[in-house]
C-alpha positions in Angstrom: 56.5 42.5 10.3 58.9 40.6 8.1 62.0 41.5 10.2 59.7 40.1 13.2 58.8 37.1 10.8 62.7 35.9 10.3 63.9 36.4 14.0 60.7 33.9 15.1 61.3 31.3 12.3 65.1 31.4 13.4 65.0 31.2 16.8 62.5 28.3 16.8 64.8 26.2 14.2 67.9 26.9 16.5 66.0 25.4 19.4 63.8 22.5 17.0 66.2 21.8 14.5 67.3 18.5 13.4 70.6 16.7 12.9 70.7 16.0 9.9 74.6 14.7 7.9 74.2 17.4 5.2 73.6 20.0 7.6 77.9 19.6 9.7 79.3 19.9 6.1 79.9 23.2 3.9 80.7 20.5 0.8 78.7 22.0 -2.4 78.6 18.1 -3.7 77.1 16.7 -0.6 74.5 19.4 -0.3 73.5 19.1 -3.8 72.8 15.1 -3.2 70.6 15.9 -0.3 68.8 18.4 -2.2 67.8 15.9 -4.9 67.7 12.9 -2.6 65.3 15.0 -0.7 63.1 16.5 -3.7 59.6 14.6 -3.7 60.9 12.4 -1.0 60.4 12.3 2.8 63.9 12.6 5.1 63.5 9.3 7.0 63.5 7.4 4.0 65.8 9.4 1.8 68.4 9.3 4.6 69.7 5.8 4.0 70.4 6.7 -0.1 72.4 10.5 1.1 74.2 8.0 3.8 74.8 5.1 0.9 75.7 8.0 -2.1 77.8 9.8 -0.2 80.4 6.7 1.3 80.2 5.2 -2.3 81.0 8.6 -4.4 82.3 10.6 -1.7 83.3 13.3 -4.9 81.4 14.6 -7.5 84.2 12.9 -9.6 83.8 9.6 -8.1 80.0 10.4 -9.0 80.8 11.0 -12.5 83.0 8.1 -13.1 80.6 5.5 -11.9 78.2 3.7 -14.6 74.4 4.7 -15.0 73.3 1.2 -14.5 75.1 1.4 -10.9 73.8 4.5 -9.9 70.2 3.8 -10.8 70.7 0.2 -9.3 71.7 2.3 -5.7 68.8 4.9 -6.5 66.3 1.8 -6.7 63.2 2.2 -4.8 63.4 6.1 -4.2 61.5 7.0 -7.4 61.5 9.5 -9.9 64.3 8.2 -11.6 65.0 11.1 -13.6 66.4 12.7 -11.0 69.2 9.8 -10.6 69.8 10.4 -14.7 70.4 14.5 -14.4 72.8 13.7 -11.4 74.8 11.4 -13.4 74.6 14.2 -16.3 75.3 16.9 -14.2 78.4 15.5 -12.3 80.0 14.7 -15.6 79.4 18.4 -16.0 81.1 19.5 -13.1 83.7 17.0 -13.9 84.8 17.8 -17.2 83.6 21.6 -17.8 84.0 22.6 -14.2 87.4 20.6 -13.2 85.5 18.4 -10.8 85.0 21.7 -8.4 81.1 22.0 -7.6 79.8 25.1 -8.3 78.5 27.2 -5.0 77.3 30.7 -7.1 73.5 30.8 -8.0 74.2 31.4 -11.3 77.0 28.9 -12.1 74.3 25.9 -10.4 71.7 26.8 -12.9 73.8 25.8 -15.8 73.6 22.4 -14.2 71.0 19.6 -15.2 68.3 19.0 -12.9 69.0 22.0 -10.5 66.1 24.6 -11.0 65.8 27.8 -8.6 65.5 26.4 -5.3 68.0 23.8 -5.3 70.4 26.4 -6.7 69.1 29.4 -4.0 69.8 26.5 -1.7 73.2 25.3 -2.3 74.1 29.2 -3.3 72.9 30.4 0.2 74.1 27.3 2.4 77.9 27.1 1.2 78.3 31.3 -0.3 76.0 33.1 1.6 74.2 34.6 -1.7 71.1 36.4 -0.7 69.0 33.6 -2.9 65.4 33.0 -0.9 64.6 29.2 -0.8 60.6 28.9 -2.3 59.8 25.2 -1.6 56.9 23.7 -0.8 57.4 23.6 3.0 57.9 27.9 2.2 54.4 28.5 0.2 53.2 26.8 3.1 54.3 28.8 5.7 53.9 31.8 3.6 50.8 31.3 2.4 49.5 31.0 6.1 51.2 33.7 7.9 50.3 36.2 4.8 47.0 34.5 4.4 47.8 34.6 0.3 44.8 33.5 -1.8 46.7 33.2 -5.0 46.8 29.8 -5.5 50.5 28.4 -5.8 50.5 26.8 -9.2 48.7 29.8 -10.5 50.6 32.2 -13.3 51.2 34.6 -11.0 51.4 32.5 -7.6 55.3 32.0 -7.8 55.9 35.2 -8.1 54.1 36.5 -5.6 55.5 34.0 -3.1 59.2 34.6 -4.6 58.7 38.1 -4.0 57.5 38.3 -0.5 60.4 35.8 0.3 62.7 38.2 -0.7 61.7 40.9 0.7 62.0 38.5 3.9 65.3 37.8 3.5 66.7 41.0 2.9 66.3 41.1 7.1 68.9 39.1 8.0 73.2 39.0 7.2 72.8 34.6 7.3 71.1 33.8 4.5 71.5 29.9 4.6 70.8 30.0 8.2 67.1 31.6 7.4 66.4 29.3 4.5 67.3 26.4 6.3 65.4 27.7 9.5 61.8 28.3 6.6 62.3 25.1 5.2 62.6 23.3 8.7 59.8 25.3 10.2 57.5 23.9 7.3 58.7 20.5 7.2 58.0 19.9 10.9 56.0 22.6 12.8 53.4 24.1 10.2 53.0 20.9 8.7 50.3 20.4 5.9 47.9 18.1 8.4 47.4 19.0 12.0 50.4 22.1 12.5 50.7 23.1 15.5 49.5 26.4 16.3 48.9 26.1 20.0 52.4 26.5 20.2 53.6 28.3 17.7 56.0 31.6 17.8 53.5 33.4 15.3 50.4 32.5 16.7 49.6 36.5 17.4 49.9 37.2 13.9 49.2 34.6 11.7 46.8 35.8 9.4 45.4 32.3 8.6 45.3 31.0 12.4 42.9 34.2 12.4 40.9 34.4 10.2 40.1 30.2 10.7 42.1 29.3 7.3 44.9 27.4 8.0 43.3 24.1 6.9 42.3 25.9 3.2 46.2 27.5 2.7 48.2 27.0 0.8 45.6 27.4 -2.4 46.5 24.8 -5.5 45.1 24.2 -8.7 44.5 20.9 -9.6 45.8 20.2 -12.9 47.0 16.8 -12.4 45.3 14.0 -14.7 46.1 10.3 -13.7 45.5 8.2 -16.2 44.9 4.4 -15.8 47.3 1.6 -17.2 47.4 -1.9 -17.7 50.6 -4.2 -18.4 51.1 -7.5 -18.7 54.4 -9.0 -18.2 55.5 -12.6 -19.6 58.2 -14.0 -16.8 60.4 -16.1 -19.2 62.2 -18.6 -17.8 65.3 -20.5 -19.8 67.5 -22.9 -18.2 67.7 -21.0 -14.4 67.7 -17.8 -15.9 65.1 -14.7 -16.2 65.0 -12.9 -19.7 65.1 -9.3 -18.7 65.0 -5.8 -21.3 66.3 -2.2 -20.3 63.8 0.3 -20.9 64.5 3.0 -23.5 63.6 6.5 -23.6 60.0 7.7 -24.1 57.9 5.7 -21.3 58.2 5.2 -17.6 61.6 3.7 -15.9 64.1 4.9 -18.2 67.0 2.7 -18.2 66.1 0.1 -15.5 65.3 -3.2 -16.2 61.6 -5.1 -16.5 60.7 -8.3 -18.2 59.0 -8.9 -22.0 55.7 -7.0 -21.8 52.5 -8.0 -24.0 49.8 -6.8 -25.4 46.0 -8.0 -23.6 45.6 -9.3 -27.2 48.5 -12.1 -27.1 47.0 -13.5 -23.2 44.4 -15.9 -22.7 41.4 -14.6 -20.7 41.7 -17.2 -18.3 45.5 -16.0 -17.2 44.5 -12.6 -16.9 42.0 -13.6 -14.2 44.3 -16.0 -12.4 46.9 -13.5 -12.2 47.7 -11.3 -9.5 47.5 -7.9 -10.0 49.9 -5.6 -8.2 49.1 -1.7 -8.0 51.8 1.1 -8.3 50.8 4.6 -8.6 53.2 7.8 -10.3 52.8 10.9 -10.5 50.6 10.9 -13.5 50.1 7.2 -13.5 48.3 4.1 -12.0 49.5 1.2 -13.5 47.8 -2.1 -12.9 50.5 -4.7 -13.3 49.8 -8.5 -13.9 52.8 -10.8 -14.0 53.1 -14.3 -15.9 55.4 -16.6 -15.3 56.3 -19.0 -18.2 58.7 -21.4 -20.1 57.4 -20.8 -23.0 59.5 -17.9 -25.3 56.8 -15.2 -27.2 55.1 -16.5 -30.2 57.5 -16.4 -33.1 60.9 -15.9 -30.5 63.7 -18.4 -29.4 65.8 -18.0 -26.2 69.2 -17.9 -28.5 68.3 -14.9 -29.8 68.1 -13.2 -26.1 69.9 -12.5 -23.2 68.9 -14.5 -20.1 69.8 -13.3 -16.0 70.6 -15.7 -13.1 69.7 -14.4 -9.5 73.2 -12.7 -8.7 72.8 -10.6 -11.9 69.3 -9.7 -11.8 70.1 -8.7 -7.9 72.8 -6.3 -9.2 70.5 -4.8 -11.8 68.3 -1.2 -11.6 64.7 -2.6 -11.4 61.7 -0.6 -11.1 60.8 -1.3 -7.2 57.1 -3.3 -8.3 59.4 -5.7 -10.6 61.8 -6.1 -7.2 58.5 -6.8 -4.9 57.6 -9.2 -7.5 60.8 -10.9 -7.9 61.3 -11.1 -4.2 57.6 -12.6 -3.5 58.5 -15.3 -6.3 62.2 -16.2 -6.0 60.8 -20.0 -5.6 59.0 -20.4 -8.8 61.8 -18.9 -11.2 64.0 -21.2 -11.2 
């Protein structure tokens, strides 16, 4: 059944499959950016950021050697900027403790920041061949279905359940990247989370969750996630043509982009809180509700000489969360 399994899932990925950049190159590097690029982001709209990365740093070196502040500027809008911090960390890594020569072998990846078990069994499998199953989400799902597995996938024992069963799979085949690219494919576009299609699917006969009416109810998750509500207020201050704008620091949201002088609901005038316009943006554990003010007037107890003010070219070149671009884009009459 599994050996049946892996020839259906690769025979439908070499007729379905998608060109895709990282796919034509056997470059460790250049897999490693899709990977993360790709992680908790959709491929039409990471695509752009691999295309820009890779002709800007076309080296893990030429990674390494660029500054955070440019990096995150060319990350902006994709989100989860932590991922965009570990790159940087890892390919000064690679640079100075592994020569600048990407690592390809499972083991050596998982010594590097960011890069957990599936980015590793990824890279590992794609450029050496190691015999390292790929257990994404696109994979639970598939598994989860075809298996019709009720341990949910967050559980204690869910990953290794699911880890297990894929490597059992991929002891069938000699091409192991082929296979975990063909399972990861499959997922992404055929038995998708919403409306798969199993009319005409290769495993219809013997997907356990097509037939037993489950395929809507697998895979099983916990839900563990709490979002928790946020306001903040932002004063816009304006100084002769110029912005005053902060980096963020470690410990909060946005690490190391830039945002304007936040203040407490305490220090704003009911009135401007109701006049204001109140833009949404949601994270992963967050839903911040985020009111903008735009003002001449420095903080109670401030002076502009004692801060560092941005005209328009500067702020453009600087790593802004993508809610302060929207609302510096919407307003680029009124800060002058």
């Amino acid at each position: 059944m599994k050996a049946h399994f892996l020839r259906e899932i690769v025979s439908w990925y070499l007729l379905h499959k998608r060109d895709l950049p990282w796919r034509s190159t056997q470059d460790p590097y250049l897999i490693w950016l899709s990977e993360i690029i790709l992680q908790q982001t959709r491929v039409n709209q990471g695509m752009p950021y691999y295309l820009k990365f890779a002709a800007n740093y076309p080296t893990v070196t030429d990674f390494a050697n660029a500054p955070i502040d440019e990096i995150l500027r060319t990350w902006q809008g994709l989100g989860y900027y932590s991922r965009a911090r570990n790159m940087h960390s890892t390919a000064i890594m690679v640079r100075d403790e592994f020569g600048g020569k990407f690592p390809t072998l499972y083991l050596d990846l998982l010594k590097l920041k960011g890069v957990g078990a599936y980015t590793a069994a990824a890279i590992s499998s794609f450029v050496a061949n190691e015999k390292r199953p790929v257990v994404d989400g696109n994979v639970y799902r598939v598994l989860a279905r075809y298996w019709g597995i009720q341990e949910p996938i967050n559980s204690n024992k869910g990953p290794k359940i699911f880890t297990a069963l894929a490597e059992e799979i991929i002891a069938h085949t000699t091409d192991n990247g082929l296979y975990n690219q063909a399972i990861m494919e499959f997922g992404a576009l055929h038995c998708k989370p919403v409306a798969p299609n199993c009319k005409e699917c290769p495993l219809e006969g013997s997907c356990l969750a097509l037939l037993n009416n489950q395929v809507s109810s697998l895979p099983i998750k916990l839900n563990k996630l709490k979002v928790k509500e946020r306001n903040i207020h932002y004063l816009v201050w304006l100084h002769e043509g110029a912005v005053y704008m902060k980096k963020r620091g470690d410990g909060d949201i946005w690490n190391g982009l830039y945002d304007f002088w936040e203040l407490q609901e305490a220090e704003i005038p009911d009135q401007s809180i109701a006049e204001a316009k109140v833009y949404t943006h949601k994270l992963t554990h967050q839903k911040l509700q985020i009111r903008f003010y735009i003002s001449h007037t420095p903080p109670k107890g401030h002076k502009a000489d004692d801060y560092l003010f941005y005209n328009a070219e500067e702020i453009e070149n600087l790593p802004k969360p993508i809610i302060v671009k929207q609302f510096l884009d919407e307003n680029k009459g009124s800060l002058q």
